[in-house]
N, C-alpha and C positions, 0 to 999 in steps of 0.2 A: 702662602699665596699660590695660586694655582700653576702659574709659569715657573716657578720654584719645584713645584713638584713633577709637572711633568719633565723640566731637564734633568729633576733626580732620576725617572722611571728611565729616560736617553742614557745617563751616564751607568744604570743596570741593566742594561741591553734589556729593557721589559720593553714590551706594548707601551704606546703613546697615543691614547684617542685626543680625537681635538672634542673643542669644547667651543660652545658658543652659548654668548649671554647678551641679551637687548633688555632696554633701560632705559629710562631718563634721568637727567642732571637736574638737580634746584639747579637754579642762575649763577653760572660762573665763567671767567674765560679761563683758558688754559693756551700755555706756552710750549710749545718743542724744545727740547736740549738747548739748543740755537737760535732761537728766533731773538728780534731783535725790540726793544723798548720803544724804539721811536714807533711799531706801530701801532703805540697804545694815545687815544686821543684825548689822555687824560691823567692827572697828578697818578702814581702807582702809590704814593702814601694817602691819596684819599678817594680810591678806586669806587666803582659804583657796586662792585659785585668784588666776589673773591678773588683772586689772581694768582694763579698757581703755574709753576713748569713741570713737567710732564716729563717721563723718556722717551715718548712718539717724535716722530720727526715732524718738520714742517713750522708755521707760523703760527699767530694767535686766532683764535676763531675763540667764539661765543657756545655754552651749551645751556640748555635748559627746560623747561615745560614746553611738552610739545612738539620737540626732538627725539626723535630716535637715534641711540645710540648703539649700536652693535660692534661687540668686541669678542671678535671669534679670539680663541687662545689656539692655533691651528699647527701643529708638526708638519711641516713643509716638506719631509724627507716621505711623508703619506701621499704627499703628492707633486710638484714640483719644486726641486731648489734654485729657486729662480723669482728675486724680489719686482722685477719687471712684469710678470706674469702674474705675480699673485696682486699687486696692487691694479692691474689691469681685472683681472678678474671680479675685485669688489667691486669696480666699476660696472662689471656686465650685472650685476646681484642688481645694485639700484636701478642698473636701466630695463633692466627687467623685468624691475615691482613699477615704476612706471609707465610703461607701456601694457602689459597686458590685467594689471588691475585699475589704470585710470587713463588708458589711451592716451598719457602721453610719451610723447617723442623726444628723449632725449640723447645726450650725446656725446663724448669726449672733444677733449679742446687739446693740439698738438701741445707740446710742450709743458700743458699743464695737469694735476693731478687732480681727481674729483667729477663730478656731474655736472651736466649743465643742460639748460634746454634755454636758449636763446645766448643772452648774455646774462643768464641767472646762474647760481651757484648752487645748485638744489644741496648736493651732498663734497662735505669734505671730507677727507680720508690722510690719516698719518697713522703710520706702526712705526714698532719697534722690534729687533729678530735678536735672539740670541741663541746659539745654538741650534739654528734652523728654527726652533721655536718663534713663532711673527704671533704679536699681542697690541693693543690698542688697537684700533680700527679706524669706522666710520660712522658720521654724524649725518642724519636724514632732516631735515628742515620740513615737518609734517603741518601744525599747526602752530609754526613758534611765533613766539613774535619779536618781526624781525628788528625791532630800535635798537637792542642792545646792540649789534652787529655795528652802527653809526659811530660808537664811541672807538671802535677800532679800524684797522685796515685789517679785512678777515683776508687769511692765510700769505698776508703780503701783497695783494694786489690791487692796485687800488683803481682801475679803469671797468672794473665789474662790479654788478652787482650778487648780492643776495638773493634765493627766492624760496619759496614753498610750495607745500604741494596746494595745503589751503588757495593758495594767491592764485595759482594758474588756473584751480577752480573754478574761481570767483571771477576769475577774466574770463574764461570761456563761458559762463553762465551770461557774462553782459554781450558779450558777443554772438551769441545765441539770442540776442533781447530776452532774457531772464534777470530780472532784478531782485526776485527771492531764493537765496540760497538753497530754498527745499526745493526746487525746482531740477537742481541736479541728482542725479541718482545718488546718490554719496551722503550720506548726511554728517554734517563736521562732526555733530558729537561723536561720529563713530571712525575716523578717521587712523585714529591712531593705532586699534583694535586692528583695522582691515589695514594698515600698513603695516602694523608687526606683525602679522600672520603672513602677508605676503615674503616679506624679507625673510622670514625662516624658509617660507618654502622654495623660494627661488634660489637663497643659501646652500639647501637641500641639494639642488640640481644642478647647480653650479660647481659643487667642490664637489658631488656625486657623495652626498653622504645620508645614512640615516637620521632623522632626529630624533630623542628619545627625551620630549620636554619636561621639565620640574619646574618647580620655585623654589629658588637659593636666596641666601641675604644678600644685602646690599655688597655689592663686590668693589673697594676703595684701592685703587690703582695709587701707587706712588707717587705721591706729590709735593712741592715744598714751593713756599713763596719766593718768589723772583728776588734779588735783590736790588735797589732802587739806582 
């Protein structure tokens, strides 16, 4: 596993690059260490999707088609040791790729961890640090779709909602009087392409790094099902 290896290269005083991988999930929720059962809206022995806990902190959220997930594996001693900063940080990465590749304005919410543009929830974000080493990331709500999210209380909260970036589209296109979708510059099919491109490059400027991209296999994070 990759966080295996680079605490090896930490514990031989080697070089430590970070590493960053985006992706999407088949349909699953995923639990924090800690999160709690009650906010699943549904039997856990006859779940609609997978059900797995996680080592990222935080509550249950939904992942799947149409999400982007981004899971930098990032050496914090590279850059600040400081978990307030660096979860603020992903934050500035999303509001980053939304504003300056799709004008919108998004925002942080006191007390709370994630993105938001109104009372929507664009992006959720939970790590896990060991060794200065910070692994699991953040989930971007691109073209998902959002029903799965109903069957839970995503991240514990239950006075907000969910949103996309699809959705806020498709409000500005009606609010504009545009009722066909190709009428906005964006075309959904390409959505997800022009969000992960952004996300790397604003990643890029944000942690002030080089990217040096490949394709790797599927990258399976430690998981086991909750118990009932």
């Amino acid at each position: 596993m990759i966080v295996r290896e680079k605490i090896g290269l930490i514990e031989r005083n080697e070089e430590c690059p970070d590493t960053l991988i985006v992706l999407q999930h088949q349909p699953v929720y995923t639990m924090g260490t800690g999160s709690s059962l009650e906010y699943l809206n549904f039997d856990i022995k006859n779940a609609p999707f997978d059900v797995y806990r996680t080592e990222r902190g935080g509550e249950v959220t939904y992942h799947g088609p149409g999400q982007l997930i981004m899971y930098p594996i990032i050496n914090l001693r590279n850059h600040k040791m400081d978990l307030h900063w660096y979860l603020r940080e992903l934050e500035e990465v999303v509001i980053r790729v939304l504003s300056s590749t799709f004008s919108i304005k998004a925002s942080r919410i006191e007390g709370l961890t994630g993105v938001w543009v109104g009372d929507q929830k664009l992006a959720a974000i939970g790590i896990k640090v060991s060794q200065w080493i910070a692994y699991h990331g953040l989930a971007l709500n691109v073209t998902t779709d959002l029903e799965p999210f109903n069957l839970i209380v995503p991240c514990g909260i239950r006075d907000r909602k969910v949103g996309s970036i699809k959705g806020l589209l498709g409000e500005a296109c009606l609010l504009n009087g545009h009722t066909d979708a190709k009428a906005h510059h964006f075309d959904y099919s390409q959505l997800i392409d022009i969000t992960s491109q952004s996300l790397i490059r604003e990643f890029s400027e944000v942690f002030q790094l080089q990217i040096q991209q490949r394709s790797v296999p599927i990258l399976e994070f430690l998981m086991k099902k909750p118990e009932s």
